[in-house]
LUMDOVEX-903388 format. One record per residue (C-alpha): residue number from 1; x, y, z. Coordinates in steps of 0.2 Angstrom, whole numbers. Layout:
N
{padren NUM; {X; Y; Z}} ...
***
This chain:
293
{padren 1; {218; 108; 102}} {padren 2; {222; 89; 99}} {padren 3; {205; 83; 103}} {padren 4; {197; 98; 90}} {padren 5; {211; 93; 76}} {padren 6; {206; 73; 80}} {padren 7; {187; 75; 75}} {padren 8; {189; 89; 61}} {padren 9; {185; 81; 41}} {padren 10; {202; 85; 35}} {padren 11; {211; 74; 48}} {padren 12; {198; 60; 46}} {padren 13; {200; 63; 27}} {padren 14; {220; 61; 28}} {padren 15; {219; 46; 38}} {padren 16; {209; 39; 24}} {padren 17; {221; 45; 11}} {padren 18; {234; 37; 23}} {padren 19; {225; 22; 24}} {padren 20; {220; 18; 6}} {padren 21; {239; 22; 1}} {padren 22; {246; 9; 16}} {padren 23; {234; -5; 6}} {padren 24; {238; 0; -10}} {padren 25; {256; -2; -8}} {padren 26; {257; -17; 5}} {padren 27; {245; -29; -8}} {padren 28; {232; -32; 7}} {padren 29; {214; -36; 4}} {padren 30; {204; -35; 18}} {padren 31; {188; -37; 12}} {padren 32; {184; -54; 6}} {padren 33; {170; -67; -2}} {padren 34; {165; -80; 11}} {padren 35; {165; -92; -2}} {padren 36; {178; -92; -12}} {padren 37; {189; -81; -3}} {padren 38; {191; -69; -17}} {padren 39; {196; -50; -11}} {padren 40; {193; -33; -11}} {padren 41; {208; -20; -7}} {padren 42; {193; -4; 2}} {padren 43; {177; -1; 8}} {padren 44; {172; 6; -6}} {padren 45; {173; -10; -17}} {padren 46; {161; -19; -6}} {padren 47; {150; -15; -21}} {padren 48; {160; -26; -31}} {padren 49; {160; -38; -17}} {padren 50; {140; -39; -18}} {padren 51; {142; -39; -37}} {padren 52; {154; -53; -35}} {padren 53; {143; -64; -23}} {padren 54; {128; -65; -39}} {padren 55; {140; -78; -46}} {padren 56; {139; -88; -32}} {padren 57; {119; -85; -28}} {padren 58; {114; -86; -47}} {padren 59; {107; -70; -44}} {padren 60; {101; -59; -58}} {padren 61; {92; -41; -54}} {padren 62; {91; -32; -70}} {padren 63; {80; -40; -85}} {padren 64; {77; -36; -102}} {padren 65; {60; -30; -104}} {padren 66; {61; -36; -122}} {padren 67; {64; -53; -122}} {padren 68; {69; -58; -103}} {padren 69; {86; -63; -102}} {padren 70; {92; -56; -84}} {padren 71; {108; -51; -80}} {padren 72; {120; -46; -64}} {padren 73; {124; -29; -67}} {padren 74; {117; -18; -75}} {padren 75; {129; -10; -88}} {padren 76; {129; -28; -95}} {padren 77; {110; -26; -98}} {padren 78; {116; -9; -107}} {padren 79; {125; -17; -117}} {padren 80; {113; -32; -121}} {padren 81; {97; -19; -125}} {padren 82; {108; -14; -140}} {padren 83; {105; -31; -146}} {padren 84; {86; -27; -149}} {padren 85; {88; -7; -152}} {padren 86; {103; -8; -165}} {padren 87; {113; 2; -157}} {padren 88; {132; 5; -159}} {padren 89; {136; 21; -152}} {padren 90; {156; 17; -155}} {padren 91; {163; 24; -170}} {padren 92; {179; 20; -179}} {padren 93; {185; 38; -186}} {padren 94; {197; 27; -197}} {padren 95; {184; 17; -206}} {padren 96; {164; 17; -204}} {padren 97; {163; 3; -193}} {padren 98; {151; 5; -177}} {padren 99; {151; -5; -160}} {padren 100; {141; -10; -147}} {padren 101; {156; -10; -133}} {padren 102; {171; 3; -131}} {padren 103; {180; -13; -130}} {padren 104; {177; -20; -145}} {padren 105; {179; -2; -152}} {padren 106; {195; -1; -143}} {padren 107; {198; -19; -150}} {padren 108; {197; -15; -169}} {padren 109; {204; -2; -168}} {padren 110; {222; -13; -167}} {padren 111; {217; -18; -182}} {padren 112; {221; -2; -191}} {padren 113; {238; -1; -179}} {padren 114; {245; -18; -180}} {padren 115; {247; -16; -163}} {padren 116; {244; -31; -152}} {padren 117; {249; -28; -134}} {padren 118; {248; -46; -127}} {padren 119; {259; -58; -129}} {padren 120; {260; -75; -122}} {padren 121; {277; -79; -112}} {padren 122; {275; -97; -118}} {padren 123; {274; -97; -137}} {padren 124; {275; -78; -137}} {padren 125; {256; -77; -149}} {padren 126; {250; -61; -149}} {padren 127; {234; -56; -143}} {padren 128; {221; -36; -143}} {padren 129; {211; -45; -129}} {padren 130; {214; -48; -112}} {padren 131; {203; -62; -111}} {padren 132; {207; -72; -127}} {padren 133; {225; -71; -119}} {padren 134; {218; -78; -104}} {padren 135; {211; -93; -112}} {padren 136; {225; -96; -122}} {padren 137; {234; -98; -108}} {padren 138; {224; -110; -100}} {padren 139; {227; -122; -115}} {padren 140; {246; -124; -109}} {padren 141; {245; -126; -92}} {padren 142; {229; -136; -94}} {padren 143; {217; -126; -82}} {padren 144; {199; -130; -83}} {padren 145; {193; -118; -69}} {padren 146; {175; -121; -76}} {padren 147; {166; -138; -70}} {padren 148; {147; -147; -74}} {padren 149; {140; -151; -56}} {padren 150; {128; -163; -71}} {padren 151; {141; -173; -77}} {padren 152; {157; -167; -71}} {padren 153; {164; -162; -87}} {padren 154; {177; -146; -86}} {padren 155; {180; -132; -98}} {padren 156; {193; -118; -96}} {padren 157; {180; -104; -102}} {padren 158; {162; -101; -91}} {padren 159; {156; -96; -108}} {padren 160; {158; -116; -116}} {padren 161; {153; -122; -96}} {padren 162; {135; -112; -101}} {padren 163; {136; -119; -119}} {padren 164; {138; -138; -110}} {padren 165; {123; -139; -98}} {padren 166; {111; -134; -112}} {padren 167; {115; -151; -118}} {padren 168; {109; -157; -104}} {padren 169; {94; -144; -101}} {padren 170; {90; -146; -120}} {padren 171; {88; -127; -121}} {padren 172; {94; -121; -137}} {padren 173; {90; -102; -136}} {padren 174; {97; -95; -154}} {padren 175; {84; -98; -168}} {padren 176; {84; -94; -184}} {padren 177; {72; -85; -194}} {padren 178; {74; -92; -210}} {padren 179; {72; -110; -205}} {padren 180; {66; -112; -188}} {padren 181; {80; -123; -181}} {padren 182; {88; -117; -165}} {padren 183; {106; -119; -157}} {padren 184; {112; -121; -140}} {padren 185; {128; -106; -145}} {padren 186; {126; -90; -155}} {padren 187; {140; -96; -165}} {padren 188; {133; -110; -172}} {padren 189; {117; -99; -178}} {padren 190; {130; -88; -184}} {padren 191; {139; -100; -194}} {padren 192; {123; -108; -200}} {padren 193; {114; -92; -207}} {padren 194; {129; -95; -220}} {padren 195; {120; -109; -226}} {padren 196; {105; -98; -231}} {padren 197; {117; -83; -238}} {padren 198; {131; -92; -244}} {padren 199; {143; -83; -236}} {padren 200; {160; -87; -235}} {padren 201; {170; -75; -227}} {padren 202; {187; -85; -222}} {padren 203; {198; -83; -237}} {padren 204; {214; -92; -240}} {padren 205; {228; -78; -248}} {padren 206; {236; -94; -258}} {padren 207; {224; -100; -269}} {padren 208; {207; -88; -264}} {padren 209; {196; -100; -259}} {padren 210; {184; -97; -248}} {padren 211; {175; -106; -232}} {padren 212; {162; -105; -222}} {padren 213; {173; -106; -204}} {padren 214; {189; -102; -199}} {padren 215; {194; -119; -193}} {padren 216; {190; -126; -213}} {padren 217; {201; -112; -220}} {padren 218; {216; -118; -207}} {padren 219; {212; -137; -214}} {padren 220; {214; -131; -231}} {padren 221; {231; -119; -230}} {padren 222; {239; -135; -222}} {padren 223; {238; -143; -238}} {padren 224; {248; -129; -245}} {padren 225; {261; -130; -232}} {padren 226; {260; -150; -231}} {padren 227; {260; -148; -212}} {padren 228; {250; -163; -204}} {padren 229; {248; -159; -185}} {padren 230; {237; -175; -182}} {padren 231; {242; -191; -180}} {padren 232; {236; -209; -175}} {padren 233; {239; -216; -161}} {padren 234; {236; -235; -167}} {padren 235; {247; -233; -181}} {padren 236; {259; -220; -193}} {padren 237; {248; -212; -201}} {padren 238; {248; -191; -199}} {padren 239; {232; -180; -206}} {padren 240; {231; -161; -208}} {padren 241; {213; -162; -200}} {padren 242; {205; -173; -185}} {padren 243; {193; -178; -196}} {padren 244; {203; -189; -206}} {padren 245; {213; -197; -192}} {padren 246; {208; -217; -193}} {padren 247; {209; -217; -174}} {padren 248; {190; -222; -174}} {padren 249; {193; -235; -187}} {padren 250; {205; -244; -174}} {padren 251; {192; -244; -162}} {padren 252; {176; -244; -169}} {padren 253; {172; -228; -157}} {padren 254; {157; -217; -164}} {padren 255; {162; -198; -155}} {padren 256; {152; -189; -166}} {padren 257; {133; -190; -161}} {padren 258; {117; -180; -168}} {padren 259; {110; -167; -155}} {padren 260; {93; -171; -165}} {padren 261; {94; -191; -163}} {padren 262; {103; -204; -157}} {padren 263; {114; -208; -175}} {padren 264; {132; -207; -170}} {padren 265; {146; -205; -182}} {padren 266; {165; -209; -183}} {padren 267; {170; -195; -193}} {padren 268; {161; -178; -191}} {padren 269; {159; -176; -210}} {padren 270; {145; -189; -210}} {padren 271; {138; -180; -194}} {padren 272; {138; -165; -204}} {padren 273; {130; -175; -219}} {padren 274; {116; -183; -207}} {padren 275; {112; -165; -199}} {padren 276; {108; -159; -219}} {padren 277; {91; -168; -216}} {padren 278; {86; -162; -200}} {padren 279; {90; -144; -208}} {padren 280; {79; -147; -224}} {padren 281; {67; -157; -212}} {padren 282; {65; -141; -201}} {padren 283; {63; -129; -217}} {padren 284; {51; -138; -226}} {padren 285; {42; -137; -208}} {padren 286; {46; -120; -204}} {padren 287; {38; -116; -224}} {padren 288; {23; -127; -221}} {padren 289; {18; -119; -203}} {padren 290; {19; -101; -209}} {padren 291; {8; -103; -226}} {padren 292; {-3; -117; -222}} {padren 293; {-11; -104; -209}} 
***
């Protein structure tokens, strides 16, 4: 009777039951990456174990058959086809915005509840994402997880470690269609199409002035609130922006450099001057090689 109730499918079932419980409870991982020693509570996640392993292997199995760009799973190349099809099957039913992701669906959706979940136990900011918490965090204990094996440079977020080696690479994959020049984030791109609509989206709720980043409209509300977080470490002086901080005046240092030449700058208004020619340089290009043809 023992040996029959031994190999029926309900006792082998239990002892799985059993056996998936005893992990869950006791924290134990039994299943783990041999090279970085992350791991896996069952079996069953040996999937995500192999999914795991393409970070370390670089590899990429599921491609865009519109423009190439490969990815490790495939939901992610779900989500990236949108990009090419339009698609934004999340719908807010309080408003008639449309996403590409249920998380940014879930996301905005804070927006109508005020709800932010997240909070840091350090200075106790708010956050509707799990990872913009994550890299907040990062700026208080000072975790750069994310290293260049080019020039050893660390960042705490893969996604500015991507960014970084294309300045060594030279890639610059974001173009833009009115002009022709191309960046090495999709941020930038974003934040220059402004430049071609005028956009200015960032508003300050004192005075209704309008900028083209968020980091400008920051800079401008301190001079509201008098608050100048910058200061010189040569001499007494305090700013409300690091570009006004004489630091580089001390020292004659030039941090600001032009990913188009070799100019370097001390302030990174005069960069942002300087670059205004390589822009009109690449439109009057970008004109010329699509009507002279």
């Amino acid at each position: 009777v023992m040996a029959t109730l031994l190999a029926s499918p309900f006792y082998s079932g239990f002892l799985l039951l059993w056996a998936l419980n005893h992990l869950t409870h006791t924290g134990e991982k039994p299943y783990s990456c041999d090279q970085c020693g992350k791991s896996f509570t069952r079996s069953s996640q040996l999937k995500s174990l192999k999914v795991h392993m393409r970070i370390h292997t670089g590899e990429k199995p599921y491609r865009c058959d519109q423009c190439g760009k490969s990815f490790t799973i495939s939901s992610c190349l779900t989500i990236h086809q949108r990009t090419h099809t339009g698609e934004k099957p999340y719908s807010c039913t309080q408003c008639e915005k449309s996403f590409t992701t249920s998380s940014q669906w879930i996301v905005h959706q804070r927006t109508h509840t005020g709800k932010k979940s997240l909070s840091c136990t350090q200075c106790g900011k708010s956050f509707t994402h799990l990872g913009s918490l994550l890299s907040h965090q990062r700026k208080h204990t000072g975790e750069k997880s994310y290293s260049c094996d080019q020039c050893g440079k660390t960042f705490t977020q893969s996604s500015n470690l991507v960014s970084h080696q294309r300045t060594h690479t030279g890639e610059k994959p974001y173009s833009c269609d009115q002009c022709g020049k191309s960046f090495t984030k999709s941020s930038s791109l974003v934040v220059h199409k402004r430049t071609h609509t005028g956009e200015k989206p960032h508003s300050c709720d004192q005075c209704g002035k309008s900028f083209v980043t968020s980091s400008r409209l920051i800079e401008h509300q301190r001079t509201h609130t008098g608050e100048k977080p910058h200061s010189c470490d040569q001499c007494d002086k305090r700013y409300s922006d690091k570009r006004s901080n004489t630091h580089s005046k001390h020292t004659g240092e030039k941090p600001y450099s032009c990913d188009q030449c070799d100019k370097r700058y001390s302030h990174s208004s005069g960069l942002i001057k300087h670059q205004k020619i390589h822009t009109y340089i690449h439109q009057i290009t970008f004109y010329l090689s699509h009507t002279l043809v």
